[in-house]
N, C-alpha and C positions, 0 to 999 in steps of 0.2 A: 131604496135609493139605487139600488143596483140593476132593477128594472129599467128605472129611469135612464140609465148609463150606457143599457144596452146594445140598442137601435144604435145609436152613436157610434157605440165602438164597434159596433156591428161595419159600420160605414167606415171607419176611420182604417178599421185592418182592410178593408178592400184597397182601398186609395194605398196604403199602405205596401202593400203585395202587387202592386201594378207593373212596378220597376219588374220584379221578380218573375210574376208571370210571363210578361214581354220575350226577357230573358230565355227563360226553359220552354216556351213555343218556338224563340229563335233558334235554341240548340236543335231540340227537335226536328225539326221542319230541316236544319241544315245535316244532321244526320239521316235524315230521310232520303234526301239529295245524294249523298254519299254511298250509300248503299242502293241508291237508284242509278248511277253512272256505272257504279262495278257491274248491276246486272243488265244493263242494257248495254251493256259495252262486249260482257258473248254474246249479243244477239249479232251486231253489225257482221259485214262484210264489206270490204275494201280497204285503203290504205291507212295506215295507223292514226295521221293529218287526218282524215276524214271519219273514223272513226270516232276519235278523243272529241272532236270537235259537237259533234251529231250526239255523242252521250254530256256533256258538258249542256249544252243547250237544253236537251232533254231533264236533266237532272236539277237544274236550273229554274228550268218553270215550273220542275214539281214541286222544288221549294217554295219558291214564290207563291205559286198557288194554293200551299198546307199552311203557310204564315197566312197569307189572306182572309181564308176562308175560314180559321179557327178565331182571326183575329173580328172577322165581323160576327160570329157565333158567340163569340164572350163579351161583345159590346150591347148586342142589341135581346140575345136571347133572355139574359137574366131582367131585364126591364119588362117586357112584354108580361100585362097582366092579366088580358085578357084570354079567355081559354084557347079560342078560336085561335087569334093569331100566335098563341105560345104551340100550339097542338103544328100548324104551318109549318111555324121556324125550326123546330124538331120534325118534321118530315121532311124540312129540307135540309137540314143536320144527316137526318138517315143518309140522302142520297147522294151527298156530296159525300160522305163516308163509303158505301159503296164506289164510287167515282173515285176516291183515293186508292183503295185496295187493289180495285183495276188499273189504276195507271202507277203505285207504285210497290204495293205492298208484294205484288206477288215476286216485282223484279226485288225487293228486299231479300225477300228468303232465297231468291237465287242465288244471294251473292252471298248469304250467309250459310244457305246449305248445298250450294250449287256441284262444288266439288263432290261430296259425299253425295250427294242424288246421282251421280255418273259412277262411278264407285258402286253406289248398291244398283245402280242398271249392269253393270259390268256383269257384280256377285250373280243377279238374278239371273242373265243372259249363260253364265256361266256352269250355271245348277242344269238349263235346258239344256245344255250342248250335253254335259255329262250324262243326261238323260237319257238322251238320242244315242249317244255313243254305248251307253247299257244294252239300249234298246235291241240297234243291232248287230251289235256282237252276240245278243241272247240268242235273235233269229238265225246268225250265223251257222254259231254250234247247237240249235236245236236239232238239227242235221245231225249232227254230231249221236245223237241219243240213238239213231238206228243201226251207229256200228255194231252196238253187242247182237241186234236183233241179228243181222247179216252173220258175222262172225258164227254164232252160233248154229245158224242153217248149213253154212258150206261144213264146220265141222262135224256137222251129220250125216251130211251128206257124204263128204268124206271118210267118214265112220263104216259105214255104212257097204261103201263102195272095199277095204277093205276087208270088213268082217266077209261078202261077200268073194271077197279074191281069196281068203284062206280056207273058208271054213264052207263054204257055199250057202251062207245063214238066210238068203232070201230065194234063191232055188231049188236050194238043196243039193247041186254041184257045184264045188268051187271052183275057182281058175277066173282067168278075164274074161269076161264075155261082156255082150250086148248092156246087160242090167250094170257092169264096173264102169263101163265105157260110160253112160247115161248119169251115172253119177257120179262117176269124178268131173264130167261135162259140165252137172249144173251147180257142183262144188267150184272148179274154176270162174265159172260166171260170178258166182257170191264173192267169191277170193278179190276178184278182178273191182266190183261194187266196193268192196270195202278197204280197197287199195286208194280208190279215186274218195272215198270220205274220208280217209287219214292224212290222205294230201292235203285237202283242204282245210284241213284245222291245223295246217303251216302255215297256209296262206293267212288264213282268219287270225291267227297270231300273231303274224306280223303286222297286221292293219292295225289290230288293236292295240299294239306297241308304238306305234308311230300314232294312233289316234290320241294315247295315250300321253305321247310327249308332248302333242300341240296341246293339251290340256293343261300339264304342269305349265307351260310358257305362260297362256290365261290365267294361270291363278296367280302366278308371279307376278304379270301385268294389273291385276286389281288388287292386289296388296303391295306393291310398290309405291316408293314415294316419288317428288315430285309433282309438276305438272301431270294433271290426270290427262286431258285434251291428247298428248300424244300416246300415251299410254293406249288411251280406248284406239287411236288411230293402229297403232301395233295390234290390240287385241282384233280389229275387224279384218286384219290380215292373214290372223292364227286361225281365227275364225270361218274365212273363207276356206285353207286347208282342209281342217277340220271336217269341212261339210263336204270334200272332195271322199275324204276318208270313208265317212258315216255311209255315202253313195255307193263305195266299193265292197263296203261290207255288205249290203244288203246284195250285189249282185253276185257275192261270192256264195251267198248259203248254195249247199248241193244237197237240200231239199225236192227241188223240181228233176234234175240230174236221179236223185233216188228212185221218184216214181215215174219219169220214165223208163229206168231201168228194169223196177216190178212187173211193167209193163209187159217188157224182152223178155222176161224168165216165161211169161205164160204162150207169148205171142210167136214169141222165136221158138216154143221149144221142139226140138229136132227129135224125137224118136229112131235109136237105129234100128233094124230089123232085125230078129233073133235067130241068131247064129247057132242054135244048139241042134249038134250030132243027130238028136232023136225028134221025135214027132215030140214026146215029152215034155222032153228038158226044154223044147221051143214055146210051146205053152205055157210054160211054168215061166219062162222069161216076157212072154208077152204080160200074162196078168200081172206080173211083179211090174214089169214100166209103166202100166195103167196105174198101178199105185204111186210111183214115182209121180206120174203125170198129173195124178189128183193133187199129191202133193207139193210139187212145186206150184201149182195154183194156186192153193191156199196159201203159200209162201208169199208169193206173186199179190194175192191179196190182202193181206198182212202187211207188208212192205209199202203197199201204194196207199191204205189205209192212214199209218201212221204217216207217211210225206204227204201228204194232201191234208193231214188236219195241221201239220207245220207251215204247209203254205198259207192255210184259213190263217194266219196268226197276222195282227194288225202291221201291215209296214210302218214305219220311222220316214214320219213327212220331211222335207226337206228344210232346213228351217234358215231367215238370213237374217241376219245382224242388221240393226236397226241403231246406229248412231243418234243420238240425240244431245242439245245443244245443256246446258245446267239448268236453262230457265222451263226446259223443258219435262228435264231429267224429277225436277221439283216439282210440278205438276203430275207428273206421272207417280211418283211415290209419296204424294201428299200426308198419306200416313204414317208415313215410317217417317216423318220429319216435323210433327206436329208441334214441340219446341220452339223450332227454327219458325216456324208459320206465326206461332202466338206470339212471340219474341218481333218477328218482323213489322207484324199487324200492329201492335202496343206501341211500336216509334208515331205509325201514323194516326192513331185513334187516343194514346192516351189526351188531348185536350178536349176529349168527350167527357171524362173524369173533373178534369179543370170546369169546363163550362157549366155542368151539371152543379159544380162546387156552390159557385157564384148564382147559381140560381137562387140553390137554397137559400145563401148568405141574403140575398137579396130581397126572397119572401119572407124571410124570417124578421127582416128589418123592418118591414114595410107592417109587418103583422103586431110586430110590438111597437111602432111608431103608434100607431092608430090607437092604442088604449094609453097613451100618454097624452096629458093637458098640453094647451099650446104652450107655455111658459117653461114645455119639459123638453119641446121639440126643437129650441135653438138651441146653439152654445154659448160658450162664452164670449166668442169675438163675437157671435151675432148681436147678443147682450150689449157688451159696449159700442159698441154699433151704435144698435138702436137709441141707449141713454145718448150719447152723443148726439145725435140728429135732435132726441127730443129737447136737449140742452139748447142746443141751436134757436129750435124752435122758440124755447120757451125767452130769449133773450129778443132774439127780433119782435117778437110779442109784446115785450116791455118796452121795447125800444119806439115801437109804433105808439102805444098809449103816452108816453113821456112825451113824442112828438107832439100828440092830440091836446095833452095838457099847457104845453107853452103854446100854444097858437089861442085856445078859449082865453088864456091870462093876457093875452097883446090885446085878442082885439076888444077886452074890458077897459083894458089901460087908456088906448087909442082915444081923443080926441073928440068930440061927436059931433063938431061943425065941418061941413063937407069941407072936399078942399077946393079953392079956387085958381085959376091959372089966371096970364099976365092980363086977363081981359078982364077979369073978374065972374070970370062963369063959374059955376062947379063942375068940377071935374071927376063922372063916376068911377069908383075904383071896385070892380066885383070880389066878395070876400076870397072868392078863390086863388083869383088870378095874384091878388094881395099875399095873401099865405107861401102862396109859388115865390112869386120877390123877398119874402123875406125868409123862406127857407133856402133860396139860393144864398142872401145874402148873410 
């Protein structure tokens, strides 16, 4: 019996849930709207009147058109039984679903994750600057690495110059001469080199200090509350600083400055003439500056060696702030807001779930109607219905033979000489036209 029941009430919950359905396609469809005006509304430009008005319209037909179009997918989709045109009405299900996403869904998740999409563009915008600014301040003071090399050659040179003035350790006569003079020369040169690389890692300190505070401003600016839109507007301003910085520092490394200089120590170097008393001692001071001389060239060599693999070192491109609008910003970090995406898509898709419902409900009905007798496939009011009508029937039926009946008993009764009129003729009377007269009568 419950079988029998089922198809029925199969039908009877749909009609039932229509009011309802109606209902939660309506909210739908009008939450759709609602988060379609908030994100088409940062897209506009012009005056607020023209704005409100351009997203209101907008948001407007997308409602109308998600009520619509779900509303004739639930009407006609679940009826359709044959394969061909159900296989259609679901591809055109498909495309008008695609056709929603693109005209509303994506402005959904704008407006639902529009702020935080600007926010983590900010964050991300922010990690690269911090990057750049690593970058070159590394190339800065990689410079910086050749002071000990330098330092270390003058104070040998110096040493040297020295040990030679007291004790005569490279002559073998002490006192100033030719060989002191040569290298306290190419000691002050070193001195001088690594005067001009201590200055600079002043300079490189202070850029980096000042690069450093437009950095704290950005990070303040993307974890701050409020509106974000002026926010990112501040940060494209610390931003541009920023990138004035990142320029300066790269033009500061005294890298290039260094191997020029290795350059001078070989190029420039001056040999005096040997001043000593004796044929000797002048000898002795020639081959000892031949040694000097070899030696500051390999110094010279050494020095431009390491500044030139500092120069090989990749420069810091210049990089610029790319504002971007939230519906954009959503787009662009798709992934990082995947949530917000599913969340936006489900306002406009879940009567894909409804429609689909009503399918089943509908084949379902249709598949247990068919193994039910005819007498299982009315209801009740169709039942009394039907007895009614057959009621009817069966009285007018009765009604006609009663009629049948008194007319054979008249014209048995009736008389059997014709009748005659004032002349005396007979006057014929046809049984029919007779029956009509005395059924009116």
């Amino acid at each position: 019996m419950l079988d029998d029941n089922n198809a029925a009430r199969l039908r009877e919950g749909v009609k039932s849930l229509e009011t309802m359905t109606r209902f939660a396609l309506a909210v739908l469809a009008l939450a759709s709207g609602v988060y379609t005006y908030l994100g088409v509304r940062s897209l506009l430009d012009g005056s607020a009147d023209l704005i409100f008005a351009a997203a209101i319209i907008y948001s407007a037909a997308v409602s109308v058109g998600i009520y619509a179009f779900w509303t004739y997918m639930m009407k006609f989709l679940p009826l359709m039984r044959d394969t061909a045109r159900r296989g259609a009405l679901i591809a055109v299900m498909g495309l008008g679903s695609l056709m929603i996403v693109a005209m509303s869904s994506w402005l959904n998740a704008a407006a639902l994750a529009g702020s935080a999409a600007l926010e983590q563009h900010l964050a991300v915008t922010l990690e690269d600057y911090v990057g750049d600014l690593d970058g070159a301040h590394g190339n800065a003071l990689s410079a910086q690495s050749l002071l000990p090399d330098v330092q270390r050659a003058s104070a040998r040179f110096s040493r040297l110059a020295d040990n030679e003035r007291r004790s005569g350790a490279l002559t073998g006569t002490s006192g100033s001469g030719s060989v002191v003079q040569l290298l306290t020369q190419m000691s002050a040169q070193l001195d001088e080199l690594g005067d001009t690389i201590i200055a600079s890692r002043t300079s490189v300190t202070d850029q980096f200090e000042q690069g450093s505070t437009h950095l704290a401003n950005m990070r303040a600016l993307v974890s701050g509350e409020g509106d974000v839109q002026p926010r990112a507007d501040k940060f494209a301003a610390e931003a541009v600083a920023l990138t004035g910085v990142i320029a300066a520092l790269q033009e500061t490394s005294i890298a290039a400055s260094v191997s020029r200089a290795a350059d001078d120590l070989s190029l420039g170097f001056i040999a005096p003439v040997a001043d000593g008393r004796t044929e000797d001692l002048a000898a002795r001071q020639d081959e000892v500056m031949q040694s000097v001389m070899a030696a500051v060239q390999a110094q010279s060599v050494a020095l431009k060696t390491a500044a030139d693999k500092i120069l090989t070192q990749p420069s810091v491109e210049p990089r610029r702030f790319v504002p971007l609008s939230s519906a954009e910003a959503v787009l662009k970090y798709a992934r990082d807001f995947l949530p917000s995406w599913a969340g936006a898509i489900s306002i406009d898709l879940l009567p894909v779930v409804l429609v689909l419902i009503l399918a089943v409900v509908y084949s379902a009905s249709r598949r247990e109607a068919r193994t039910l007798e005819a007498a299982d496939k009315i209801s009740a009011a169709e039942m009394m219905r039907a007895v009614s009508m057959f009621n009817e029937m069966n009285a007018n039926q009765q009604r006609q033979s009663e009629i049948g009946d008194d007319d054979e008993l008249e014209c048995e009764q009736s008389p059997k000489e014709p009748a005659l009129d004032e002349d005396g003729n007979v006057t014929p009377i046809e049984a029919g036209k007779r029956q009509d007269s005395e059924r009116k009568s």
